[in-house]
N, C-alpha and C positions, 0 to 999 in steps of 0.2 A: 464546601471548600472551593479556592479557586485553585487555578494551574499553581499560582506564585506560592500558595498557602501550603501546595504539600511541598514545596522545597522547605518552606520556612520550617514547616513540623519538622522536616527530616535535619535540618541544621541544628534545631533543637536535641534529640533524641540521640542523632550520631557526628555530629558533627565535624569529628576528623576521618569518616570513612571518606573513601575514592567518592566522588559523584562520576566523573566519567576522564577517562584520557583521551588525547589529543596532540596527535604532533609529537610524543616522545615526553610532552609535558602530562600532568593531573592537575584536578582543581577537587579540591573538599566537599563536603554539603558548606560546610560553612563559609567559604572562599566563594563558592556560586551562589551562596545569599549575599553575602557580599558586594560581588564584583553586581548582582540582576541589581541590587539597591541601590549603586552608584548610577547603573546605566538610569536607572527610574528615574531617580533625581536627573538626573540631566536630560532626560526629557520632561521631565517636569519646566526644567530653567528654561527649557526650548519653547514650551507653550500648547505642550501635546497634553492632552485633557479627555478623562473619559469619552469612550465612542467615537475618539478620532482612531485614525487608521496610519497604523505605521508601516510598513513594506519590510520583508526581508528576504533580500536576495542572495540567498548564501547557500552552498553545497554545506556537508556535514563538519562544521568546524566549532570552535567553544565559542564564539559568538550566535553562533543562529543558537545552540541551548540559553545560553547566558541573556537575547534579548528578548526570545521569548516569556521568560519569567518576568522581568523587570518591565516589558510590555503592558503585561499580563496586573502588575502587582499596580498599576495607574487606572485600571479596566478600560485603556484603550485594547486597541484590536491589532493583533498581530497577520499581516498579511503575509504569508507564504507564497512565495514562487520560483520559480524556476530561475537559477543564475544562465542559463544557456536560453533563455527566451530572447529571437532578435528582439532588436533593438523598437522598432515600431512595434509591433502586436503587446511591449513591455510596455514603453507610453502610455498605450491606451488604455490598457489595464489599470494604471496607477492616476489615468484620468477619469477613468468610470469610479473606481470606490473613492475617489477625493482623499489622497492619500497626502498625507502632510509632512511624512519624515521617510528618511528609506538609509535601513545597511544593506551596503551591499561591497563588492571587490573592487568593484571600480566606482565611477562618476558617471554618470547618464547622460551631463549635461542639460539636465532639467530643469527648471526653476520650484526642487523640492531640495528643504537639506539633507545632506547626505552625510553620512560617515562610512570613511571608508574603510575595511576592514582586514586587519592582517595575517589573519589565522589564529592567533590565542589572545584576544581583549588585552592589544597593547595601546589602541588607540583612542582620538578622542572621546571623551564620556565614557570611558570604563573604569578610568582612574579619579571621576569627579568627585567632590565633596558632597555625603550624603545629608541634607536637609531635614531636618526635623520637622519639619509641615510636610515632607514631600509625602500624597496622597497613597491611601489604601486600601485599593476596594476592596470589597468581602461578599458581592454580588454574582454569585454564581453564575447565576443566572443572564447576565449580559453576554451580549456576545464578545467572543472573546480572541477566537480564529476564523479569519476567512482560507478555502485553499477550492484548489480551481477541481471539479469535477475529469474523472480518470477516462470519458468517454472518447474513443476511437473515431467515430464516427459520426457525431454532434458534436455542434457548437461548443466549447467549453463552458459551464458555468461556472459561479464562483459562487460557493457553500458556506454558510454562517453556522456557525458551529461557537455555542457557550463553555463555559467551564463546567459546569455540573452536566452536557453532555458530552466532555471528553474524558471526566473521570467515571463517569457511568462504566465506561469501557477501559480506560486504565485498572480500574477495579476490580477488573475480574482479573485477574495476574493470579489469585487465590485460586481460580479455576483452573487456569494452565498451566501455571508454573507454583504449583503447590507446594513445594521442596525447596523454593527459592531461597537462599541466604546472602548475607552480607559478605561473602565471599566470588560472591555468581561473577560472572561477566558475560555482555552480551554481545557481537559484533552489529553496530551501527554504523550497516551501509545502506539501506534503504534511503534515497534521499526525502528530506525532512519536509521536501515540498508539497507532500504527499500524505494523505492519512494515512496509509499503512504506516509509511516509514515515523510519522510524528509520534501519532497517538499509539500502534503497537510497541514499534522498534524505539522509541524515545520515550515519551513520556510517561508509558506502561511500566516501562523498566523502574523508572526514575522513583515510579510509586509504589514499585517493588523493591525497592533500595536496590538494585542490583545492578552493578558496575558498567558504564558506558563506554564500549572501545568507539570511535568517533573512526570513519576512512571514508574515506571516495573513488579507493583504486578497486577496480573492478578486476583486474589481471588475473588472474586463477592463484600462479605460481605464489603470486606476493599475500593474495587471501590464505590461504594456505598456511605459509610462513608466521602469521598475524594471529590464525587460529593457534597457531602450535606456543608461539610464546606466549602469547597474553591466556594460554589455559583458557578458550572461549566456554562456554557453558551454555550458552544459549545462541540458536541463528532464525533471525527471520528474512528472510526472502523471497524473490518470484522463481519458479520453473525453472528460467534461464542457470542461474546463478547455480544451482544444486546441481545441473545437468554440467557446467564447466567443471564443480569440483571434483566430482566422478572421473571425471575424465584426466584432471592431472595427476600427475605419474607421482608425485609430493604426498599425496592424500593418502595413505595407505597405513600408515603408521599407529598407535597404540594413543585412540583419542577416548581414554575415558572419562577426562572432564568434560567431554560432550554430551550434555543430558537429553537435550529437547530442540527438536527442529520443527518450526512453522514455517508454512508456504502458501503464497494467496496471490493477489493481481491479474492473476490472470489462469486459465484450467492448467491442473498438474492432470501428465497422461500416469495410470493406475502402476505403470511399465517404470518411470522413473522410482513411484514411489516405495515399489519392490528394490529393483535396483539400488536406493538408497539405502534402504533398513536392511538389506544382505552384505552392504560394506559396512553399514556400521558395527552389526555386531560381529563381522572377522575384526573387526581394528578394537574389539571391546569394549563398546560403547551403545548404550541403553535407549540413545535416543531411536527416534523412529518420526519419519516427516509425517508431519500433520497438517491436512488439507484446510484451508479455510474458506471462509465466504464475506462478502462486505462491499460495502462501497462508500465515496465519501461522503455522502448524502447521511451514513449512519455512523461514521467516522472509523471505517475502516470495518473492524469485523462483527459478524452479527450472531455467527455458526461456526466450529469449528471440532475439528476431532482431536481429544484428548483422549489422553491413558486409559481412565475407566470409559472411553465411549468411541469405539477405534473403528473405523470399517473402509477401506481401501475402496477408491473410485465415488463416495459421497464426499460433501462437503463438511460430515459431521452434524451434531445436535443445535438446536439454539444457547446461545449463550442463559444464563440465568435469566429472568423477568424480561426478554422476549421473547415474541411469539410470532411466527412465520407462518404466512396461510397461501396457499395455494388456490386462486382463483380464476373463473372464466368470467369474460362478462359483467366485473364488479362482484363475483359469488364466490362465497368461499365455495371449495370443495373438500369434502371429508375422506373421500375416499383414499387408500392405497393407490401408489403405483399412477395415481393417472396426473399428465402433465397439462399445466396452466402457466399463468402467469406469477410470478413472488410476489406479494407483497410482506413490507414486515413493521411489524411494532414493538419500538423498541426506545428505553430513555436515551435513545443517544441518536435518535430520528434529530437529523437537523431544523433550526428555526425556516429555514427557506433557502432560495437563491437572492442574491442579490441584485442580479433581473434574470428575467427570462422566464416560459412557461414553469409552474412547480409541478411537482409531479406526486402531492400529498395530498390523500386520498380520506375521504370518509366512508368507515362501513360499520354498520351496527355502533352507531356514535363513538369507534376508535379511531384515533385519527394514525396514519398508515402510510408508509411509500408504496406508491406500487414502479418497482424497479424496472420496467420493461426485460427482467431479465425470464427463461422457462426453465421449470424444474419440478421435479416431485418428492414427495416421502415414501420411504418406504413403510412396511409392517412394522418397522421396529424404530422411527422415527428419525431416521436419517435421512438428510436433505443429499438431492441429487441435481447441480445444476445440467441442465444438458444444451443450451444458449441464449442469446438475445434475441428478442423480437426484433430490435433493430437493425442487425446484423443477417438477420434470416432471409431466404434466397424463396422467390416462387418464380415458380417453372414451370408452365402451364397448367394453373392454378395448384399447384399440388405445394405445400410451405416444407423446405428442407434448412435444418440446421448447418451450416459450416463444420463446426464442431463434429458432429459425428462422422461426417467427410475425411476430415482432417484426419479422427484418430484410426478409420480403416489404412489409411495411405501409409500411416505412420508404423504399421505394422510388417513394410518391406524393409528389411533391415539394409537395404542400401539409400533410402530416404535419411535423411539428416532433419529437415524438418520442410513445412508444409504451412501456405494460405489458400485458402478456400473461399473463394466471393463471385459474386452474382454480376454478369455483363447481358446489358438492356440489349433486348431482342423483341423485333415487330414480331414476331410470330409467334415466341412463346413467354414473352415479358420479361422472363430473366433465363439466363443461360448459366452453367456451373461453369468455371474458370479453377483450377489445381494450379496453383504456380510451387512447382518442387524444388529442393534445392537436397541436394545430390551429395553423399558422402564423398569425399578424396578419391580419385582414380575411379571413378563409376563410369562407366559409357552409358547416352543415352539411348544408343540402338539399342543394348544388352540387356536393358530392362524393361522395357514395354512389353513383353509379354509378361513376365511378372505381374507388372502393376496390375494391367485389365484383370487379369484370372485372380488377384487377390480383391479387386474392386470389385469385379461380379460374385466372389463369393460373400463379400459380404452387405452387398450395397443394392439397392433396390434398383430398379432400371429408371427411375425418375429422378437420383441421387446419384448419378453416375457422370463422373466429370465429361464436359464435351471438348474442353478444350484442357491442353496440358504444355504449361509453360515453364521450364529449368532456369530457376535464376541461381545467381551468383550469393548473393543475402538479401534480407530482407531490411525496408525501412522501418528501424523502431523506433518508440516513444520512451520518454525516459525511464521507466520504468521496465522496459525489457518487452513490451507489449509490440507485435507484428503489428505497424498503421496500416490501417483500410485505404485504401485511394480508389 
C-alpha cells in the first residue's frame, strides 16, 4: 500500500471518525480523502507527474497532513522542510531536488508555483474540482518522501524514503501501541519536517487510526493545558520536551488517559526517565517513557523499549524483522557487552541520498547502514547507544565519548544541562571543552569544587574536561538537539 492508500482504507472502513484537529477545527477520514483528492487534482491540472518533487514548507498544520496524501496519491514526492529555513540555504535546496511546485506560509519569490497556506485547507487547490482521470499510483515502492538527514555536525543530506518503507515502520503501532483505539489521541508536536515527527508522531498514528491533535506551541504551560482537554493518550517527543513538563507547576493532576510515552532524537539521561514514570504513576497514570532509537536514514525508529521489553538507560529491542549488528572493521561482533560501531538492517533502510557519500553497506550479502553511531548489546538483547563516531573527541590518542562526559557533569544537581566537545590542540590533537549552563541563582565560584571531585570520581584522567565554559543557553536545532560549532 501507499501513504495515500491507508488514508483511503481508513475513509473507507471509518469514515466519520476524527483523522486529526487543528486550530480548534477537525477533519474526518473521509473529509481528508477528500480535501488530499482535490489537492491531487490540482496538481494534477498543475502538470505535476509522477517522480516530480513537490516541496512543503509548513509547521504542523491540516495542510502539510492533507498534502502529503494527495502528493503521495499522483506518486510524486513529497519534500519536507523546514518553514524556519533562511531564505538562501531554502533555494538551494529546492534547486538541488528540481522541485516544481512548493506549499508553504508565504512566497519565496521563486520562479516555482506556490500556494500559499492558511492554516486549515482554505486556500487555492484544496477546494478544486476532483477529476476522474486524475492519477493513482499503487507503487509502493517509488519514492515517495524526501527529508533532510537529523545530523549536527555533517553536511545535511536529503534521504529518499518509499511508501512500503515508511509503512514498514508505521506498522509496527501493533508493537507499541497494542491497546490503541479509535478513541486515542495523540499530541503532534514533533515537527513533520522530520522522521521522527512524520513517520512516528503522524503517519504511524494515522495507520493506527488514532486521533491527531496537530500544535507548534512549545510553551510547557499551554502543552499542558492541550494534554488536559484533548484527554492526550499518547506523546511522542525529545528529552527536552519531557524535561519542560516535569517542571511545570500545571502538570500534576489525575492524567490517566495518558497510556504511553516515547522519546528518541537525541540520548534521554536514565535520571529524567525515572523522574517521569515516578510522576506519572502519583497523577495515575500507566504510562512510563520509552527510550528509542533511529534515524532518517531508516525513517525514524529501528529499536525501542516497550511494555513487554522495558530496561532503563538502553535503547530497547529491535523492532520486528530487523536486525542490528554490532561491528568492528566491517565484522559483525557477537559477543556481549562489547562496543562497536551500529549497523542495521531493516525494511525501512532508505533507498539512498539524493547526493552525497551513502553510507550503505554490504556484509555477508545483506545490504545495511552502517550508522556511524557506537553501542552494544547486552546479555539479554538490549541495545545501548553510548555515541557517534563523528562526534567523538581524541586526546592524545586515547578516543572519549561526549556523552558519557556529559552525563558524569549532569549528575551535580546545580548543572541544568551540559555540551561536551573537542577544541584542536598542537600537542594533544583534541582538548575536552564542558560548556555548563548553570541552574538559577548558582555561583560559579561555589561549584568548582564540586564539579572536579564529582568529575574525578567518575571520569578517567584522560576524560576529564580541561577547559570549563558557563553559558547562558545553548544553540539548538529544531528538534531540541544542542548544535556542535
Amino acid at each position: 500500500m501507499t501513504l495515500y492508500d491507508i488514508v483511503k482504507y481508513n475513509a473507507m472502513i471509518c469514515p466519520n471518525d476524527i483523522a486529526f484537529f487543528s486550530d480548534k477545527r477537525n477533519m474526518t477520514y473521509s473529509q481528508l480523502l477528500a480535501k488530499a483528492d482535490s489537492v491531487a487534482s490540482y496538481l494534477d491540472y498543475c502538470g505535476i507527474k509522477q517522480g516530480d518533487v513537490v516541496a512543503v514548507i509548513l509547521p504542523n498544520i491540516a495542510e502539510t497532513v492533507i498534502t502529503l496524501y494527495a502528493i503521495n496519491r499522483l506518486g510524486a514526492i513529497a519534500y519536507m522542510l523546514n518553514p524556519q529555513t533562511p531564505d538562501l540555504p531554502l533555494k538551494e535546496l529546492l534547486k538541488n531536488s528540481n522541485a516544481k511546485f512548493i506549499f508553504a506560509l508565504r512566497s519565496y519569490h521563486i520562479d516555482i508555483p506556490t500556494v500559499v497556506c492558511d492554516g486549515f485547507a482554505e486556500g487555492v487547490g484544496f477546494n478544486f474540482s476532483v477529476s476522474k482521470t486524475c492519477p493513482h499510483n499503487t507503487d509502493e515502492n517509488l519514492p515517495a518522501v524526501y527529508l533532510q538527514s537529523g545530523g549536527t555536525t555533517d553536511t545535511p543530506k536529503t534521504v529518499i524514503i518509499t511508501s512500503a518503507q515508511f509503512n514498514y515502520v508505521a506498522s509496527t503501532h501493533s508493537v507499541l501501541i497494542p491497546d490503541a483505539n479509535r478513541d486515542d489521541k495523540v499530541l503532534c508536536l514533533l515537527p513533520m519536517f522530520h522522521a521522527f515527527g512524520l513517520c512516528i508522531g503522524m503517519h504511524g498514528f494515522v495507520t493506527a487510526r488514532v486521533t491527531l491533535v496537530l500544535s507548534n506551541d512549545y510553551d510547557a504551560a499551554s502543552t499542558v493545558k492541550l494534554i488536559k482537554k484533548m484527554r492526550i493518550s499518547y506523546l511522542v517527543e525529545i528529552p527536552r520536551f519531557y524535561a519542560r513538563l516535569l517542571k511545570s507547576p500545571d502538570f500534576d493532576t489525575r492524567l490517566t488517559y495518558l497510556r504511553s510515552a516515547f522519546v528518541g532524537g537525541d540520548h534521554t539521561e536514565p535520571e529524567l526517565i525515572k523522574a517521569f514514570n515516578e510522576h506519572m504513576a502519583k497523577c495515575g497514570s500507566t504510562a512510563i517513557l520509552k527510550e528509542g532509537y533511529g534515524l532518517s536514514e531508516t525513517c525514524s525508529v529501528v529499536c525501542v523499549n516497550r511494555d513487554d521489553a522495558y530496561r532503563i538507560g538502553s535503547v530497547g529491542k529491535p523492532l520486528p524483522n530487523t536486525n542490528i549488528y554490532i561491528c568492528k572493521d566491517g565484522e559483525k561482533i557477537n559477543k556481549p557487552n562489547e562496543i562497536g560501531e551500529i549497523y542495521i538492517d531493516t525494511p525501512a533502510l532508505m533507498n539512498g541520498y539524493l547526493s552525497g557519500k551513502n553510507t550503505i553497506k554490504t556484509i555477508d550479502g545483506v545490504r545495511m547502514l552502517a550508522t556511524g553511531d557506537v553501542g552494544y548489546f547486552d546479555k539479554d538483547g538490549f541495545l545501548y547507544f553510548t555515541g557517534r563516531i563523528k562526534q567523538s573527541i581524541k586526546t592524545s590518542g586515547v578516543t572519549v565519548f561526549p556523552q558519557e562526559i556529559e552525563s558524569v557533569i549532569k549528575k551535580c544537581e546545580f548543572v541544568d544541562d551540559v555540551l561536551v566537545v573537542g577544541v584542536p590542540d598542537a600537542l594533544k590533537g583534541e582538548i575536552i571543552k564542558a560548556q555548563i549552563k548553570l541552574k538559577e541563582n548558582i555561583n560559579e565560584k561555589e561549584i568548582a569544587d564540586k564539579l572536579n571531585k564529582t568529575m574525578s570520581e567518575y571520569l578517567p584522567r584522560w576524560s576529564m574536561p580541561k577547559l570549563i565554559e558557563y553559558v547562558e543557553n545553548f544553540d539548538l536545532t529544531p528538534l531540541g538537539k544542542k548544535r556542535l560549532k
